[in-house]
C-alpha positions as CSV (number, residue, x, y, z in Angstrom):
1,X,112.4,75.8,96.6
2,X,112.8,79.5,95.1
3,X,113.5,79.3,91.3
4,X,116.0,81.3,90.2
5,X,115.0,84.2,87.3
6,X,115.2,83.1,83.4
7,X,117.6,84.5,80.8
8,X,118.5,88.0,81.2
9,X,117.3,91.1,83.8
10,X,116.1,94.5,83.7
11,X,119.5,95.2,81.0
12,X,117.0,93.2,78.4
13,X,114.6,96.1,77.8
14,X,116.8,98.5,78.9
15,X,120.9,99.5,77.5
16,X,123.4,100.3,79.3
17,X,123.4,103.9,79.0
18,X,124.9,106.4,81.8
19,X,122.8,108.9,84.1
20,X,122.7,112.5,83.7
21,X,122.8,114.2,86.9
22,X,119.5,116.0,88.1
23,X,120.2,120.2,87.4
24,X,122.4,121.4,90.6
25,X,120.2,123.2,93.3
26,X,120.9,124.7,96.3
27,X,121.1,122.3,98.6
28,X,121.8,122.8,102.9
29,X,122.8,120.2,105.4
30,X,121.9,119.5,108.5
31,X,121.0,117.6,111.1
32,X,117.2,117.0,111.6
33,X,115.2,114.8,113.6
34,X,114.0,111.5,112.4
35,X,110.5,111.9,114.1
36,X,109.8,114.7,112.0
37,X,111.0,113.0,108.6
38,X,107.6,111.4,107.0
39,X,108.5,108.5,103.5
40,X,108.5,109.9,100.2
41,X,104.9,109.0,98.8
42,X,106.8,108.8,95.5
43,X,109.3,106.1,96.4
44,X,109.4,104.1,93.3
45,X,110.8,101.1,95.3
46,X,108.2,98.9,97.1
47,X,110.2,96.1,98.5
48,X,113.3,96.7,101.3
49,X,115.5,93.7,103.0
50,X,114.8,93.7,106.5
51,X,118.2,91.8,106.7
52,X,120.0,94.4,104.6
53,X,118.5,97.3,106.7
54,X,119.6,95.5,109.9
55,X,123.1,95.0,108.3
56,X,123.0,98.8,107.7
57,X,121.9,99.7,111.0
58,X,125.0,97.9,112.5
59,X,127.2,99.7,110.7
60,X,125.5,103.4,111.2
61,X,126.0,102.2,115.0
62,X,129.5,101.6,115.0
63,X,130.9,103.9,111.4
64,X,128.2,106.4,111.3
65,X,126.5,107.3,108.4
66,X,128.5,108.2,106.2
67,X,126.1,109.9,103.3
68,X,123.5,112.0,104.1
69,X,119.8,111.7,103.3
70,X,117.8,114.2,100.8
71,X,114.8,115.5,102.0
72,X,112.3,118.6,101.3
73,X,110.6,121.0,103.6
74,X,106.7,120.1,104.0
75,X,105.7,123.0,106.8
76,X,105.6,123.0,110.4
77,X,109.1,121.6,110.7
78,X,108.1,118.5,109.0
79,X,110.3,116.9,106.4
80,X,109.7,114.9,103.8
81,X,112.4,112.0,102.3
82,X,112.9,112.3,98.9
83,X,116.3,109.5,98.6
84,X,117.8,107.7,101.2
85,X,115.1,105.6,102.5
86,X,117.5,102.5,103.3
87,X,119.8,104.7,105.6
88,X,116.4,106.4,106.7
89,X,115.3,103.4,108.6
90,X,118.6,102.3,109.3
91,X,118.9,105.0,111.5
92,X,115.9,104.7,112.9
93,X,116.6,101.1,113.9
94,X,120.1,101.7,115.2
95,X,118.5,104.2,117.2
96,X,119.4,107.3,116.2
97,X,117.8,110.7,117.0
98,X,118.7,113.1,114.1
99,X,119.9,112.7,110.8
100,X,122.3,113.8,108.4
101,X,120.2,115.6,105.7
102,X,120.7,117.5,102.6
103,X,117.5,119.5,102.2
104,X,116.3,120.4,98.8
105,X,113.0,122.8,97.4
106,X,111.8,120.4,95.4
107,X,108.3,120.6,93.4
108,X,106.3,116.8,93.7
109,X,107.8,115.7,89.9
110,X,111.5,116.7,91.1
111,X,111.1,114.5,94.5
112,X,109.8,111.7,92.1
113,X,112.5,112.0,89.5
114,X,115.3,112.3,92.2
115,X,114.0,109.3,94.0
116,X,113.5,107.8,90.7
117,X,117.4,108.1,89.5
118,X,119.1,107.0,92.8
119,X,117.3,104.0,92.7
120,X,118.1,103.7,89.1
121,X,122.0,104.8,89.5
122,X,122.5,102.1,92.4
123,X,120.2,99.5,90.1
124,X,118.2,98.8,93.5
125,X,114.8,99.0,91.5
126,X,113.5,95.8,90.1
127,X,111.9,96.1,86.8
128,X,108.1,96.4,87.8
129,X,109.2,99.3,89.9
130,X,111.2,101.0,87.3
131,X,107.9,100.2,84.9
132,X,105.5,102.2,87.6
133,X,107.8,105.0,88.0
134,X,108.3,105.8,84.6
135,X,104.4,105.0,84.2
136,X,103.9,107.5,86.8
137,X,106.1,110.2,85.6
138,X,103.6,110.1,82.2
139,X,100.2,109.7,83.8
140,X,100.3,111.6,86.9
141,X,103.1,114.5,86.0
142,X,101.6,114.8,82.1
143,X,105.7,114.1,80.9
144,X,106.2,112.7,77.4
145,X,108.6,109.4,77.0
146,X,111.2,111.7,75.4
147,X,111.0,113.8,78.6
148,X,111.2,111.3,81.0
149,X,114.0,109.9,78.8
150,X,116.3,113.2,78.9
151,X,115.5,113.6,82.7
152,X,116.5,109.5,83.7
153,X,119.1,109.9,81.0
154,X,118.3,106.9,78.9
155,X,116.9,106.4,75.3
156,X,113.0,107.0,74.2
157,X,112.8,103.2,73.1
158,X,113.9,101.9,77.0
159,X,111.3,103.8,78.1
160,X,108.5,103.2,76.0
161,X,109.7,99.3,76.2
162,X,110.1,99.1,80.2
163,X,106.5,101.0,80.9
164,X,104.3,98.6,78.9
165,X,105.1,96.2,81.5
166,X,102.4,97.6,83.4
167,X,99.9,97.0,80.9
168,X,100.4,92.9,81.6
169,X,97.9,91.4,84.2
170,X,98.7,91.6,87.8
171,X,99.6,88.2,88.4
172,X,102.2,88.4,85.7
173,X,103.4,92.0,87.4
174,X,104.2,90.0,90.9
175,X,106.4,87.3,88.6
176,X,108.3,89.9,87.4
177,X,108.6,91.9,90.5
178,X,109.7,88.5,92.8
179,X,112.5,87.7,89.5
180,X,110.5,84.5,88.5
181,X,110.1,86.2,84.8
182,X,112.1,88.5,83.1
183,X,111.8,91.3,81.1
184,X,113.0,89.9,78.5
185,X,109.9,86.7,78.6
186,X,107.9,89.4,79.3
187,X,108.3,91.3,75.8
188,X,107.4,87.7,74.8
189,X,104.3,87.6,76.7
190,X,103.3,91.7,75.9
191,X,103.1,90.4,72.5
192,X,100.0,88.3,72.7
193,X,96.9,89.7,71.9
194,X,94.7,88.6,75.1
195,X,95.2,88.3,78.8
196,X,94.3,84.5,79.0
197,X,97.6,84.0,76.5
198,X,99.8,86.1,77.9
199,X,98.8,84.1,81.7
200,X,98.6,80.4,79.5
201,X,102.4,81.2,78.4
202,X,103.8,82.5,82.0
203,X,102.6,79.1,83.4
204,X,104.4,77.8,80.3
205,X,107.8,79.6,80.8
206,X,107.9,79.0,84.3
207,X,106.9,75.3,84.9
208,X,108.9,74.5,81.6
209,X,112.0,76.9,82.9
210,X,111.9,78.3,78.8
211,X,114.7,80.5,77.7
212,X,113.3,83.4,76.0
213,X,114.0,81.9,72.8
214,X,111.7,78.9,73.7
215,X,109.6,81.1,75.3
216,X,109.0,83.2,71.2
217,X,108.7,79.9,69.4
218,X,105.8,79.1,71.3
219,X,104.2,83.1,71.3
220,X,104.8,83.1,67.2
221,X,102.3,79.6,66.9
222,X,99.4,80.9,69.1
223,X,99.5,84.2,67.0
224,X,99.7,82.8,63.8
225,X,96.1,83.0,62.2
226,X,94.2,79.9,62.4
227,X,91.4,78.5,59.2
228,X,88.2,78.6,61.0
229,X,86.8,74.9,60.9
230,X,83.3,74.4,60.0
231,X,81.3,72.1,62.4
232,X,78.0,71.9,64.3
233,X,77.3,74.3,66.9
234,X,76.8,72.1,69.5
235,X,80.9,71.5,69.5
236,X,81.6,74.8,70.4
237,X,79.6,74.0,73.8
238,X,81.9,71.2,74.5
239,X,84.8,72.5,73.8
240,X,84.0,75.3,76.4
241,X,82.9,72.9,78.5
242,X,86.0,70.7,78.4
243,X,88.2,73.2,78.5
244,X,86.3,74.3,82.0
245,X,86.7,70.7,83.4
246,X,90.7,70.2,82.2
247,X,91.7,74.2,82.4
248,X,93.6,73.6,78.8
249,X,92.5,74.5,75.5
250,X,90.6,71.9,73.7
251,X,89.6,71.5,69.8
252,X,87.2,69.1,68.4
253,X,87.8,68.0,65.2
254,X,85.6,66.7,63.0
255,X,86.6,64.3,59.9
256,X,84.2,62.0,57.7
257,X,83.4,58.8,60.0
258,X,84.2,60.7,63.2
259,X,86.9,62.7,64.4
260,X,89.2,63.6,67.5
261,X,89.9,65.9,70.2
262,X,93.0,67.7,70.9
263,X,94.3,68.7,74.0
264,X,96.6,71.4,74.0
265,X,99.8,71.5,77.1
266,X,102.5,74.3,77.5
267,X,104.8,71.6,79.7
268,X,105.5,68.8,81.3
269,X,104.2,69.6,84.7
270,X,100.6,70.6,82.9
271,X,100.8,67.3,80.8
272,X,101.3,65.6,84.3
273,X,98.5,67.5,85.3
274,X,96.4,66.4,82.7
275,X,97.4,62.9,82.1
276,X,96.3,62.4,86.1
277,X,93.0,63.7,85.6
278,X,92.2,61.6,82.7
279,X,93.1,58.5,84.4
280,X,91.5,59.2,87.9
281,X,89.2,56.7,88.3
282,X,85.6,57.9,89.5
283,X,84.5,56.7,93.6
284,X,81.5,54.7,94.0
């Protein structure tokens, strides 16, 4: 069964704020052919409805399209798409041979940052795309946050705040992207220190469905600093070697006559988990 998304969206790292338009350009429709319109290799959005394009297409087929695509000129009468990439296929599927187009001379960063801003404008972007666009628009096009701020027409700190998302591991990245964590546990999880924490508190969130509240109690006690505990060396083998065998942290503990050994769970799926495994009883 799909589990629905925790707390709140994309709106949790990133106010409500409205979009500047890009700068006006000269800008020419006309109809061009589909086969000679190639995808925008900086299309910030990565995943498309089949069922919503097919719901499109069966309305180009009997309304037309009613707004036109944006492309840019490539050479040898080949076009590429800079927005419009729903109505793009569409077309194609309703099977249509030319296009509506307005045609734009746009340099690689404008194509990305117009792409970037109608996604943005019709919030079709989830937030790992929105994270790898911005990410992009600093790494590949040498912008500043306060740049790509002015341009998208949001705040420095919604920047910064919505492009460390790609720093999390990749496992974490697809949670966000298919809406099983939010942005708003993943400013939780950015704020541990090591990948195996940030993964040990995802499983946490999501088996436990934690509110982000929940989810910051529990991120606040594994970074408070912990009084190292003397004991032999040979307990540091076993711990690693428990923790191995049960995939959950263990601590052994050592008092006067003998001492215990704590496991640690982050909900009550992994407690399951672990309860079962310390029963099973071993085949002869």
């Amino acid at each position: 069964m799909e589990k629905k998304a925790l707390g709140k969206g994309l709106e949790a790292l990133l106010p409500t704020v409205h979009f500047k338009e890009p700068a006006p350009q000269h800008a020419d429709v006309q109809e061009v052919p589909l086969s000679q319109i190639i995808p925008n290799r900086y299309q910030p959005r990565t995943t498309f409805s089949e069922y919503e394009i097919l719901e499109l297409s069966e309305s180009i087929k009997k309304n037309g399209l009613i707004q036109p695509i944006m492309v840019r000129r490539k050479g040898d009468g080949v076009y590429e798409l800079i927005a419009g990439e729903r109505r793009f296929r569409a077309s194609k599927l309703a099977g249509l041979s030319t296009i509506k187009a307005v045609i734009r001379n746009s340099s690689d960063e404008q194509a990305m940052e117009l792409a970037l801003v109608e996604n943005l404008q019709r919030q079709d972007l989830n937030p790992m795309e929105a994270a790898r666009a911005y990410h992009r628009l600093i790494t590949e096009f040498g912008l500043t946050q306060e740049q790509v701020a002015h341009r998208i027409g949001k705040d420095r700190s919604s920047i910064a705040n919505i492009s460390r998302l790609t720093n999390l591991p990749n496992d974490i990245q697809q949670l966000i992207e298919m809406g099983q964590l939010t942005t708003g546990h993943a400013k939780v999880i950015l704020g541990l220190p090591t990948a195996t924490a940030q993964q040990s508190l995802d499983r946490s969130i999501i088996d436990g469905q934690l509110s982000v509240r929940q989810a910051e109690k529990i991120a606040s006690q594994e970074s408070k600093p912990r009084r190292a505990v003397a004991r032999p060396a040979p307990h540091s083998d076993i711990e690693e070697r428990l923790q191995k065998h049960l995939g959950t942290r263990v601590a052994i503990q050592k008092s006067r006559r003998g001492g215990k050994i704590l496991l640690h769970y982050f909900g009550p799926e992994e407690l399951d988990r672990l309860i079962e495994m310390l029963l099973r009883v071993p085949k002869n």
